[in-house]
C-alpha positions as a printed Julia matrix, in Angstrom:
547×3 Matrix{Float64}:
   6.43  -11.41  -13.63
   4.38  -12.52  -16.61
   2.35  -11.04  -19.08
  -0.56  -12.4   -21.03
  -3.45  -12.28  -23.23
  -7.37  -12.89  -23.46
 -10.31  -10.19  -23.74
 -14.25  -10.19  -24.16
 -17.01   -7.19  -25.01
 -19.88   -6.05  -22.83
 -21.21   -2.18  -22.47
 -23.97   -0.62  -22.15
 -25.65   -3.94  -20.22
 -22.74   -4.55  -17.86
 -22.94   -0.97  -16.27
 -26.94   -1.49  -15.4
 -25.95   -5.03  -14.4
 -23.09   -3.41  -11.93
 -25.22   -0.86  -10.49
 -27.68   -3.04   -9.24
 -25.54   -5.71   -8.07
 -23.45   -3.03   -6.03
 -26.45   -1.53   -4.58
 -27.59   -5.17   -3.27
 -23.83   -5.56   -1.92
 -24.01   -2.37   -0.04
 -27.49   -2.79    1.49
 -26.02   -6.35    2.43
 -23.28   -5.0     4.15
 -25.46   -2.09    5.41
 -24.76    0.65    6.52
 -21.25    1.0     3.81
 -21.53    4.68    2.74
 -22.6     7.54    4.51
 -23.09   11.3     3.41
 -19.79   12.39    4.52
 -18.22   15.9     3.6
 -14.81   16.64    3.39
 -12.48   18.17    6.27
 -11.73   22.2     5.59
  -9.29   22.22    3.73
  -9.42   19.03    1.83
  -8.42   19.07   -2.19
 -11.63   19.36   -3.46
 -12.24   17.55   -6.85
 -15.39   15.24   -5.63
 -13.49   12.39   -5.68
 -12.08    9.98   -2.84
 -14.8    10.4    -0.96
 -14.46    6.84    0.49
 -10.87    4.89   -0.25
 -10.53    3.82   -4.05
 -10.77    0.17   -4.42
  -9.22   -1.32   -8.12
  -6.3    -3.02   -8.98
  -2.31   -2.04   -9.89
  -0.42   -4.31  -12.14
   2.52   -3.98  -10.99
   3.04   -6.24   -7.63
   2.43   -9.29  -10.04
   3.37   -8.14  -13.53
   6.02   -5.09  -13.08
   6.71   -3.92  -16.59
   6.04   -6.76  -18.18
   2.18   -5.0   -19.24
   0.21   -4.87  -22.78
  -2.93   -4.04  -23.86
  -4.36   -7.69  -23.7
  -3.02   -8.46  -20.27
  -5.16   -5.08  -19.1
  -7.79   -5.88  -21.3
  -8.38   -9.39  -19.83
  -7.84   -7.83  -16.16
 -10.69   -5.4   -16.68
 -12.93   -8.49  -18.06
 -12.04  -10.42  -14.57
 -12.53   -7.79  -12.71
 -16.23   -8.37  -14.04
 -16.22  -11.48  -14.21
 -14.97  -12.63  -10.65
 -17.55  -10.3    -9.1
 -15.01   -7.85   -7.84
 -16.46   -4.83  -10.05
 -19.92   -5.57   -7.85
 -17.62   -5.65   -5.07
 -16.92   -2.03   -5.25
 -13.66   -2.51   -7.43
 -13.25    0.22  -10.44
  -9.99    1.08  -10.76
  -7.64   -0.81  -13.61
  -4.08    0.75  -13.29
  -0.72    0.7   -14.9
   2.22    1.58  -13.4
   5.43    2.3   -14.65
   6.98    1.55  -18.24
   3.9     2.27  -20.08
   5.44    4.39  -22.47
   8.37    5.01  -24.54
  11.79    6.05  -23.4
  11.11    9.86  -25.03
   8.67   11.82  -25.36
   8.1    12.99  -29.2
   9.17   15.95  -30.86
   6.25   18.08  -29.36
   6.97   16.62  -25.91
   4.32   14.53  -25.61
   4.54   10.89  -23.82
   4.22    8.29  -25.73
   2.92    4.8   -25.44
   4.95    2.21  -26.37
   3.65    0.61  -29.71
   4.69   -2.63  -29.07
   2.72   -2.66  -25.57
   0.2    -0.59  -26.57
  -0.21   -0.45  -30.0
  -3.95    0.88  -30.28
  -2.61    3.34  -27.91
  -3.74    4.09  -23.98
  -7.59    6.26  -25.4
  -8.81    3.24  -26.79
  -7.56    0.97  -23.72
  -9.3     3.45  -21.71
 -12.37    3.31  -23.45
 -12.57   -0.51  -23.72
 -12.08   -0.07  -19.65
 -14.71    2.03  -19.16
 -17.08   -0.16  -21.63
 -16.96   -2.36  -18.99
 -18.36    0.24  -16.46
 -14.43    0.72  -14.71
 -11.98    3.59  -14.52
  -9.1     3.32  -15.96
  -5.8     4.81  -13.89
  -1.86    5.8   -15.13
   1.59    6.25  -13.86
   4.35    9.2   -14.01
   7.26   10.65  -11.13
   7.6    14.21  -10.04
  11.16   13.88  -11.07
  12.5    13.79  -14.37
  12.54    9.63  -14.76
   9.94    7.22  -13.67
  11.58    4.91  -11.11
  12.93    2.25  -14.5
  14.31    5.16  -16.35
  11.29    6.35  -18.51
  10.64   10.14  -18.9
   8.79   11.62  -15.52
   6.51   15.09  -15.16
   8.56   17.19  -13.49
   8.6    20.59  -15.59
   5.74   18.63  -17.74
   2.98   18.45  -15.64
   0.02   20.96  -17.66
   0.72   19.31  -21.02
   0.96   15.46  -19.3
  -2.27   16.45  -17.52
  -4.23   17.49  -20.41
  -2.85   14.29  -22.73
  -3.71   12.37  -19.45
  -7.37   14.05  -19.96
  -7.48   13.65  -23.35
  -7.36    9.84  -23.11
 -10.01    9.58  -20.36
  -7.2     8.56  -17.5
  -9.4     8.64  -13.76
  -6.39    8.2   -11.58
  -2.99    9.06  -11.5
  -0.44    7.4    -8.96
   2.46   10.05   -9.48
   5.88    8.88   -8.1
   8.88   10.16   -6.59
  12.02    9.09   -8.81
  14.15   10.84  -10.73
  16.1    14.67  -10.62
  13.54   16.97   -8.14
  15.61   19.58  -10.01
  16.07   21.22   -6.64
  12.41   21.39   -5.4
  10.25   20.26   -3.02
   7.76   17.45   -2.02
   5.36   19.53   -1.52
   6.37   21.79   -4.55
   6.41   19.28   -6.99
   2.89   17.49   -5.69
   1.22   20.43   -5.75
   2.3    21.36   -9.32
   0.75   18.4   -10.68
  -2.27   18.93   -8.22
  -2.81   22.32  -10.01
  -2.49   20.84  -13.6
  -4.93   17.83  -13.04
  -7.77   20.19  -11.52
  -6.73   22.14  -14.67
  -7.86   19.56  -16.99
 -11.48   19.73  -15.48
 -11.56   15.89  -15.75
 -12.3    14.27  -12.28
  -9.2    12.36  -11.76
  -7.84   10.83   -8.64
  -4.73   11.98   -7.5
  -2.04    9.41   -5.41
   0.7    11.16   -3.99
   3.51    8.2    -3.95
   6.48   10.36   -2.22
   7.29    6.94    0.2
   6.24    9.22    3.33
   8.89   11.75    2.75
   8.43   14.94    4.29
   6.09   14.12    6.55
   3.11   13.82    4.01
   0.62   13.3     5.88
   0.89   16.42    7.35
   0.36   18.4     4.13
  -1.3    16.03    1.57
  -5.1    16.48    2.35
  -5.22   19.94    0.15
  -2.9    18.36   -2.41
  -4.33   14.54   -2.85
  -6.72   12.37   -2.63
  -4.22    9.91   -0.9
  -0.5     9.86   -0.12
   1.95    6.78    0.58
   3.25    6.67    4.12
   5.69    3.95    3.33
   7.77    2.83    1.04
   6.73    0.03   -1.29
   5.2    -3.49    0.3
   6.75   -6.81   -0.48
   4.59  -10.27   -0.82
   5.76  -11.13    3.13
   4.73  -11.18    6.33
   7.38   -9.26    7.63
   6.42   -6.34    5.14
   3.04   -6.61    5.88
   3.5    -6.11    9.79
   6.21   -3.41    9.21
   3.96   -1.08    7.18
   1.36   -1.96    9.44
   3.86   -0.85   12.39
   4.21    2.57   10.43
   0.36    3.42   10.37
   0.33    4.19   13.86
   0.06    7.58   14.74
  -0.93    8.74   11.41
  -4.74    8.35   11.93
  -6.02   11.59   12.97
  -4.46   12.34    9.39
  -7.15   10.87    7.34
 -10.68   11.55    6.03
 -13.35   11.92    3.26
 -11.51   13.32    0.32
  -8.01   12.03    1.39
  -6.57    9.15    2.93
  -3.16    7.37    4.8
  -1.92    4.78    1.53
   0.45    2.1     3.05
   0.56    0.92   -0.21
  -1.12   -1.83   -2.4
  -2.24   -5.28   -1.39
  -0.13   -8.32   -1.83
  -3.34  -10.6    -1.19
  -2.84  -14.22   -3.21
   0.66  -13.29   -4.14
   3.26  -15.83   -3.65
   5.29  -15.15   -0.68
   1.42  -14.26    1.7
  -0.65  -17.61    2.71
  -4.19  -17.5     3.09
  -4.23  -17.17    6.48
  -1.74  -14.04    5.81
  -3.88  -12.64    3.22
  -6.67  -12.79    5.02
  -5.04  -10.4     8.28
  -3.41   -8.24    5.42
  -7.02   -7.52    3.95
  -8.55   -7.21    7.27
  -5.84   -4.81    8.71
  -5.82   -2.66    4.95
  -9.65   -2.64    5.38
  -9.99   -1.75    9.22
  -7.31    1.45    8.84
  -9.39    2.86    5.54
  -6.68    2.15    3.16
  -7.0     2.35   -0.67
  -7.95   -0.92   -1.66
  -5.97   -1.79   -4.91
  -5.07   -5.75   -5.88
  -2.31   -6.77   -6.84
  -2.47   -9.88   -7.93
  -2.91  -11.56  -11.51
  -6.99  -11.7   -10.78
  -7.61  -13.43  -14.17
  -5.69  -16.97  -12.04
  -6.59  -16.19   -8.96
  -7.57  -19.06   -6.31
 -11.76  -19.0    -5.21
 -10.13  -18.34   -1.62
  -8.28  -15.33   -3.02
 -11.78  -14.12   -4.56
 -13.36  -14.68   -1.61
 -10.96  -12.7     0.43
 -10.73   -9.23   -2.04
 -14.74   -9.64   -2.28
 -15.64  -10.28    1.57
 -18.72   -7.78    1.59
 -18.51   -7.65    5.37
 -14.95   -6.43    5.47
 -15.4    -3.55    2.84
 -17.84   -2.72    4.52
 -15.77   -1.57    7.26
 -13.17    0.37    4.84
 -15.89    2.25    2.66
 -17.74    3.74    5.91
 -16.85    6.44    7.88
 -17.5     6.95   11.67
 -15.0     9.95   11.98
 -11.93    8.08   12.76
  -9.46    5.52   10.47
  -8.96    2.27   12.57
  -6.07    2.36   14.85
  -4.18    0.48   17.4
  -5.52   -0.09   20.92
  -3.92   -2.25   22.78
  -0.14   -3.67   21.97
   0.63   -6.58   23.84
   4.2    -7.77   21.92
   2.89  -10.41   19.51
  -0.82   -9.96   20.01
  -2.56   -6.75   19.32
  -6.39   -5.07   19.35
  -6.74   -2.55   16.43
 -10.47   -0.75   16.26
 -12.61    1.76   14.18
 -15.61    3.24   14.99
 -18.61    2.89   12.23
 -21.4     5.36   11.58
 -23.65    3.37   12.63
 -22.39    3.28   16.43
 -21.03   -0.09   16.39
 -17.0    -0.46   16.11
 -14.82   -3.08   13.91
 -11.89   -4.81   15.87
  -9.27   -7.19   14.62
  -7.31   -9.1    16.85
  -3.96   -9.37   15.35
  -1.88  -12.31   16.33
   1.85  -11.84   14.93
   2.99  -14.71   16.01
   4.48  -18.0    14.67
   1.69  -19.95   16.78
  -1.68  -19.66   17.78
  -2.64  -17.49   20.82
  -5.63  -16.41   22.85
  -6.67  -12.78   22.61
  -9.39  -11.25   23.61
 -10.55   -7.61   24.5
 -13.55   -5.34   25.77
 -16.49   -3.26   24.52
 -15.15   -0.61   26.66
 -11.85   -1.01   25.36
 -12.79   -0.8    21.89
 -14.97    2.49   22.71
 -17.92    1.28   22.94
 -20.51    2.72   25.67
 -21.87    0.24   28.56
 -24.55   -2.02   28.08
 -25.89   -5.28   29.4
 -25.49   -7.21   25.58
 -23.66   -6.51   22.8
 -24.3    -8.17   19.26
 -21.0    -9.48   17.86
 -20.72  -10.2    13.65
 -17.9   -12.1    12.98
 -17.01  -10.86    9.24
 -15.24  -13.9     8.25
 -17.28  -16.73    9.69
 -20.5   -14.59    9.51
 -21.4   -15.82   12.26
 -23.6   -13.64   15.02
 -22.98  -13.94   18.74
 -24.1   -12.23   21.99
 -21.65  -11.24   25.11
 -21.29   -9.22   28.13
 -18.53   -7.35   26.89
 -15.6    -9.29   26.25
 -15.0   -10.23   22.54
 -11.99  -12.9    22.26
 -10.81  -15.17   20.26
  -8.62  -18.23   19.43
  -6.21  -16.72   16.75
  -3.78  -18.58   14.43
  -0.32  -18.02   13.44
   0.03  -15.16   11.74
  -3.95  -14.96   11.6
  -6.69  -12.44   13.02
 -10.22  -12.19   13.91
 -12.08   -9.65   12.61
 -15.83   -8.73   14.32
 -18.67   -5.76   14.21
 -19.72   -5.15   17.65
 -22.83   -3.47   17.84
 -24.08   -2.23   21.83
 -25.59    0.98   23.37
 -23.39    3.28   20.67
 -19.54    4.73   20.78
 -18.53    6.49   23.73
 -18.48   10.31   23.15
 -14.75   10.85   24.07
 -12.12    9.0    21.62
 -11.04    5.92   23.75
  -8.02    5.71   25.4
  -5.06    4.35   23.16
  -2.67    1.86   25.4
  -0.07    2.85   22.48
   2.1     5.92   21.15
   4.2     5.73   19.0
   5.87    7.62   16.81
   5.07    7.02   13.04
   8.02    4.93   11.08
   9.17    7.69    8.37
   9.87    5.06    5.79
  11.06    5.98    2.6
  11.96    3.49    0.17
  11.46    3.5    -4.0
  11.59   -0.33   -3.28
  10.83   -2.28   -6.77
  10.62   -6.15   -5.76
  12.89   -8.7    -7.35
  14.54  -11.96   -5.8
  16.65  -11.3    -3.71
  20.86  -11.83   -4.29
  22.31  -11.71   -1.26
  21.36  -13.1     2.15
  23.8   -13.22    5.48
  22.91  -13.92    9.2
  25.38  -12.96   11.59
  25.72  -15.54   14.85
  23.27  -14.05   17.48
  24.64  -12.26   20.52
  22.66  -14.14   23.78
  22.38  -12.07   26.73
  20.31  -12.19   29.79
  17.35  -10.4    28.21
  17.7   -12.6    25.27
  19.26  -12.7    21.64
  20.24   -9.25   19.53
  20.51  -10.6    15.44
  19.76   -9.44   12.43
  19.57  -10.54    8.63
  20.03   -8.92    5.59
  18.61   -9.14    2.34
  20.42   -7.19   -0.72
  18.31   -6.86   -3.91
  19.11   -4.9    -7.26
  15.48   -3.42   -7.84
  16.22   -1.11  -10.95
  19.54   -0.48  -13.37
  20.25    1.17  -16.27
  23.5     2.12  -18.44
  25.96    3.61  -15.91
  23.75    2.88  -13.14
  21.32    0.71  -10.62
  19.08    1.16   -7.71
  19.45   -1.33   -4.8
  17.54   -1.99   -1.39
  18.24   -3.76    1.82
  15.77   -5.18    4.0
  17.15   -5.85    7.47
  15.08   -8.0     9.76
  14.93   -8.38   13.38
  15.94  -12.46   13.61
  16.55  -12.12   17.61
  14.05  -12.3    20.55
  14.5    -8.9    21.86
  13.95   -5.51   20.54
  17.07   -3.98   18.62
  18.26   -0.34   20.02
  19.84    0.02   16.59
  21.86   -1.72   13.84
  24.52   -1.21   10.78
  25.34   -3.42    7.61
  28.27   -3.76    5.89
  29.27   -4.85    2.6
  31.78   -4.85   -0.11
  31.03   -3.63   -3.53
  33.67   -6.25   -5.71
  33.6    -3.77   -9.05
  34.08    0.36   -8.27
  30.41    1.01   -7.35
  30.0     4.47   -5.89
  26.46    5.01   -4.4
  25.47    8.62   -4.57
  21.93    8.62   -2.87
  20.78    7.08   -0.03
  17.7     6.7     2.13
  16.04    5.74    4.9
  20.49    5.18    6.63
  23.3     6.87    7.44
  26.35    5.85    4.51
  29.72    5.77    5.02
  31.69    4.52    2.1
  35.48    4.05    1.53
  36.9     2.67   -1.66
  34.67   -0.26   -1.94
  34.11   -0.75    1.58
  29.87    0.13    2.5
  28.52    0.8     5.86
  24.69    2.31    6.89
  23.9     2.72    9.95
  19.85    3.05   11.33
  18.69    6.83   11.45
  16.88    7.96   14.62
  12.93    6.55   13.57
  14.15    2.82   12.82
  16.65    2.02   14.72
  14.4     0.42   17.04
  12.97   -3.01   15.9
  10.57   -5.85   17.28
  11.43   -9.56   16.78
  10.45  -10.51   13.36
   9.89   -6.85   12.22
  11.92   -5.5     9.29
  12.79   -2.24    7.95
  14.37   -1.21    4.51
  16.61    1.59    2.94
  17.41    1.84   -0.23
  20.23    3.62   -2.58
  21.32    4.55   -6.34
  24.91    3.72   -7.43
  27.35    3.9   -10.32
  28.07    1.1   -11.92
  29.79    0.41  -15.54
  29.41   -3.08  -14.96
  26.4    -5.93  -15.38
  27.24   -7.08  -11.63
  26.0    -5.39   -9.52
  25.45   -7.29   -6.13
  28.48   -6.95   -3.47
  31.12   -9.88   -2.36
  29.59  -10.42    1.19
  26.82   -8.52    3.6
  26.54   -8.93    7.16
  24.71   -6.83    9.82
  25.19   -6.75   13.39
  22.22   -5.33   15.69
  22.42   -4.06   19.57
């Protein structure tokens, strides 16, 4: 996590510039857009229309932000072509400002980070022809201790306003002081459309509550998950938590499984490349995470594939979802408004397999030849119906199939599932602790489990921790429990996502009812805040044992 420095000047130029270059990218990838309007019901403030595409600094930089670093982000974002892309968005996250708000209760930046303050960061953004986007919790801290909105929300909305702030991703840390989700979203909901400044509202409540059910009138998006890691295992976990959820979204608000990890340490190209496809196919918001002023020409190439946002930024009445599930290998689809459909074929594996699927499958109507576009290769092939591939490790292929239109009736799904109810205020770090119990064989095949313990977030008096438990065995778990021994008086006094039992120093959590259940080489994560008057904070020993 590194900040740095560099920054350029362009205006009036670089917005005509922009315009035209998107409008060549979207008749390239034609048809992109589509005169949608919203569902009943929807929060109407004309935005989110189609999923916001920009970038978040914190997967790469956490708080370690200033006004150069964001400066020189908004310049690459011009400069690497992803502002013709369709990228606008330059966001900070958390620790922006100071630790209190000043004597009229107003938020403050911090002067060292910010010194010209966040109006005239905003307006160098939008010089550039961007939007520029902010961070706060519906609780009464940010999740690293800074002051949060709750009880706040009019007078943060109109400072918000004030400085030309276009999106807000609003967390869920800190005291709810006894409300709601759905109180404390709304509240803010109310105060932005108060401000009469368009501003894009992200609901980040880690699919508590069952968001999706109730966040179309209240945002323009709203996290199903809790936060992603720079892993496979993450990737294909959050993935595994989408399903279910897509009769949920449309025009004017949209699923968020959070932001990308593509060409972050910890995803290979290969991985980056089925993390973008998958983000894109299921209409996810499409924010970057990555330090984009360093960033690889096969990183560029990925976040910029015309062909793929294509796919995310159109609307055929339906977010891409899972078809088929064969174990490792999967078929995912989304129907376009043009009558063709997009399908990945999603091999989870740790080698290369064979998949393949049908135009019928997909939901496509029958037809001697259909026209397939492979959006990677861009290459353009004919077939009979069957569309298949030879997919790497941890790879997917990714095609436009064009025939004789969608069938009228929604295809049927070879898949239900339940949606994962993950809810995790994860903040990434390296991780401290690592143990592997010895796997228990039987005739089905091996039940083990590993465990990752990470401090994500402390404070005086106190820290907030995480485990990620992963499925190391070859069979499915029916549930699990970890263990662990805190070596200094710890006391944890919230927990999520697990059952906790603790005596003395003694820890145990034990799976709740929606992830107990768990692939090979799937994870899942809860996390917890504890008391703690000491600097250590990581436990003697941690073990888990699945069955």
């Amino acid at each position: 996590m590194n900040s740095t420095v560099a920054s350029t000047k362009r205006a009036t130029m670089n917005r005509v510039l922009r315009a035209a270059v998107v409008a060549a990218v979207l008749l390239a990838a034609a048809p992109i857009l589509v005169a949608v309007a919203i569902r009943a019901g929807a929060l109407e403030n004309g935005l989110g229309r189609t999923p916001p595409m920009g970038w978040n600094e914190w997967n790469t930089f956490g708080c370690n932000s200033n006004d150069a670093l964001i400066r020189a982000v908004a310049d690459a974002m011009v400069s690497s072509g992803m502002a013709a892309a369709g990228y606008q968005y330059v966001n900070l996250d958390d620790c922006w400002s100071t630790r209190t708000r000043d004597a009229g209760g107003n938020l403050q930046p911090d002067p060292a980070k910010f010194p010209q303050g966040i109006k005239a960061l905003a307006d160098y953004i939008h010089g550039k022809g961007l939007k520029m986007g902010i961070y706060s919790s519906a609780g009464t801290t940010t999740c690293s201790g800074f002051p949060g909105s709750i009880g706040f929300e009019i007078q943060d909305a109109r400072l918000w306003a004030s400085w030309g702030i276009d999106y807000l991703k609003y967390d869920n840390c800190g005291d709810h002081r006894g409300q709601t989700g759905q109180q404390r979203y709304t509240a803010m909901r109310d105060a932005l459309l108060g401000t009469g400044r368009p501003i894009y509202y992200s609901i980040v409540n880690w699919g508590q509550d069952a968001v999706w059910t109730w966040g179309a009138p209240v945002g323009n998006s709203w996290r199903t998950t809790g936060d992603i890691g720079a892993n496979w295992g993450s990737v294909m976990s959050i993935l595994d938590s989408q399903v279910g959820l897509e009769t949920y979204a449309a025009p004017g608000g949209w699923n968020d499984p959070d932001m990308l990890e593509v060409g972050n340490p910890g995803l290979t190209d290969t991985e980056s490349r089925s993390h973008f496809s998958l983000w894109s196919l299921i209409n996810a918001p499409l924010l970057a995470g990555n330090d984009i002023r360093n960033m690889s020409e096969t990183t560029r190439s990925i976040l910029t594939n015309a062909d793929v946002i294509a796919v995310n930024q159109n609307w055929g009445g339906k977010q891409g979802h899972k078809v088929r599930d064969d174990g490792e290998q999967e078929v995912w689809a989304k129907p376009m408004s043009d009558g063709s459909v997009a399908v990945v074929l999603l091999n989870r594996a740790g080698a290369g397999a064979t998949i393949s699927t049908t135009a019928g499958q997909i939901g496509l109507a029958p037809t001697s030849t259909y026209t397939v576009r492979d959006l990677w290769s861009k290459a353009t092939t004919s077939t009979g119906g069957t569309i298949g591939a030879s997919v790497p490790a941890h790879g997917v292929a990714m095609y436009r199939v064009s025939g004789a239109g969608i069938i009228t009736a929604t295809p049927t799904r070879t898949v239900t599932a339940t949606p994962t109810r993950t809810a995790t205020p994860t903040r990434s770090v390296p991780a401290s602790a690592t143990r592997t119990p010895t796997p228990t064989s039987t005739s089905q095949g091996t039940v083990a489990c590993g465990a990752v313990y990470r401090v994500t977030n402390s404070w005086p008096g106190g820290f907030q921790g995480e485990v990620v438990l992963t499925n190391t065995g070859t069979r499915s778990t029916a549930g699990w429990t970890v263990t662990w021994t805190f070596t200094d008086g710890q006391v944890i006094s919230q927990l999520w996502n697990g059952r906790l039992t603790q005596t003395s120093a003694a820890v145990t959590v034990g799976n709740v009812d929606y992830n107990g259940g768990l692939s090979p080489g799937s994870s899942t994560t809860f996390g917890f805040i504890a008391g703690s008057t000491v600097a250590n904070r990581s436990p003697s020993d941690i073990a888990c044992q699945a069955r």
